[in-house]
C-alpha positions in Angstrom: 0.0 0.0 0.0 1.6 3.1 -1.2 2.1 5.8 1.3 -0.5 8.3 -0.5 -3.2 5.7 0.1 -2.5 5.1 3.6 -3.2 9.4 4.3 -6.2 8.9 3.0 -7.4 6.0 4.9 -6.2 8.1 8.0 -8.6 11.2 7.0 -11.2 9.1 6.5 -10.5 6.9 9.7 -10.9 10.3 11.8 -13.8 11.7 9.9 -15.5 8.1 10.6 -14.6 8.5 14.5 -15.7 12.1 14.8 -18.8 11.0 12.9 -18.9 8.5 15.2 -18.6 10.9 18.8 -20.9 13.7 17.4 -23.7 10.8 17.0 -23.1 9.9 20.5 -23.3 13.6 21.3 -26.8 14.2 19.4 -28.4 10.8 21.3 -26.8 12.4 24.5 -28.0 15.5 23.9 -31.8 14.3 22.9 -31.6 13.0 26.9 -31.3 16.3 28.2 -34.0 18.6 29.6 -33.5 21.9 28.9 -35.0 24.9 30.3 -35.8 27.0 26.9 -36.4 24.3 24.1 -34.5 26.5 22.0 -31.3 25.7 23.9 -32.0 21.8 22.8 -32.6 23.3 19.8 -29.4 25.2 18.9 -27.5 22.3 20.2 -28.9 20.0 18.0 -28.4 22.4 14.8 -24.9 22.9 15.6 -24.1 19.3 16.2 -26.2 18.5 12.8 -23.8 21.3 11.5 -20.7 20.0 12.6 -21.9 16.3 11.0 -22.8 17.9 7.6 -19.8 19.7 7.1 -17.7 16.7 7.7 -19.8 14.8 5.7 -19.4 17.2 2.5 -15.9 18.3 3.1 -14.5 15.1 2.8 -16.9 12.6 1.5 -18.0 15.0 -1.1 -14.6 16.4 -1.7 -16.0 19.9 -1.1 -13.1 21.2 0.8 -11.2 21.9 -2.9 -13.7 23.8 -4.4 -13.9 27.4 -1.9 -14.5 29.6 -3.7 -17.7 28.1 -5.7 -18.8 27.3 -2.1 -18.7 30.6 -1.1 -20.3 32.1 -4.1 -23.3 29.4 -3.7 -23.5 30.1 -0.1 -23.7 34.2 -1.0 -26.0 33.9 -3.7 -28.2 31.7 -1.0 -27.8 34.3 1.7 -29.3 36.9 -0.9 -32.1 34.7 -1.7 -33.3 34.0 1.8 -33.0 38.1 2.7 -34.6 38.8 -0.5 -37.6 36.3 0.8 -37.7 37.1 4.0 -37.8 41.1 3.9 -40.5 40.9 1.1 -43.9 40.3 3.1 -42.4 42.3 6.3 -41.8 45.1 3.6 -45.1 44.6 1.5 -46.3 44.2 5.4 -44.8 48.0 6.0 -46.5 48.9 2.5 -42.9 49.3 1.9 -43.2 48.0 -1.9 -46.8 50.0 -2.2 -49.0 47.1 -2.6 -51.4 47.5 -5.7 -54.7 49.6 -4.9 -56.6 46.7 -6.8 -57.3 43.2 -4.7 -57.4 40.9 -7.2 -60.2 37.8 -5.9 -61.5 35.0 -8.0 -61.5 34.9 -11.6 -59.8 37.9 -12.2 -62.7 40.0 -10.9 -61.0 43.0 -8.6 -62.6 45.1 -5.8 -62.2 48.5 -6.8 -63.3 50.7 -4.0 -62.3 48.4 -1.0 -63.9 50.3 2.2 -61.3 49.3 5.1 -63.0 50.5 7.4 -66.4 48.2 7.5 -64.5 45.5 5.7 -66.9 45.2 3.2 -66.0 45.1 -0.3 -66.3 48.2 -3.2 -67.5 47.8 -6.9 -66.3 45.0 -9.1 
């Protein structure tokens, strides 16, 4: 066995074992009561986020390819704000909703009276 292969077999022997101790970590974990179920929350995240970037980094041979990582992981972070400011802006009447509601089959209230809830002409 050529010395190149061996180094290999070691990465992989250590990303099986820390595999291996951050399972036993999550089961451990899932025994604990904590106060704020967000606490068991954000542990269980960060240990799933440990495991998945072991996983990809080396079983996926990501750990090569940076810089198209960090592009997909920008052009995600965009999407995601993009998605989640949109209804709290629309919310605001930020993106000045349209004055016409459009309902069912493409009929629209015209004169929508807020103020009894009822609806206008159509």
């Amino acid at each position: 066995m050529s010395n190149d292969m061996s180094h290999h077999i070691k990465i992989y022997r250590n990303v099986f074992l820390g595999l291996l101790i951050l399972t036993v970590f999550t089961v451990g974990a899932s025994y604990i009561h904590f106060d704020k179920e967000w606490l068991g929350v954000a542990l269980g995240l960060a240990i799933a986020c440990a495991k998945g970037y072991l996983v990809a980094s080396y079983f996926m041979h990501l750990n090569d390819e940076k810089r198209f990582i960090y592009l997909t992981l920008l052009i995600t972070i965009a999407c995601f704000l993009v998605l989640f400011l949109m209804p709290t802006l629309w919310h605001n009447n930020t993106l000045k909703s349209p004055s016409n509601i459009p309902i069912q089959n493409g009929e629209v209230y015209k004169n929508y009276d807020k103020s009894t809830k009822s609806g206008g002409e159509y």
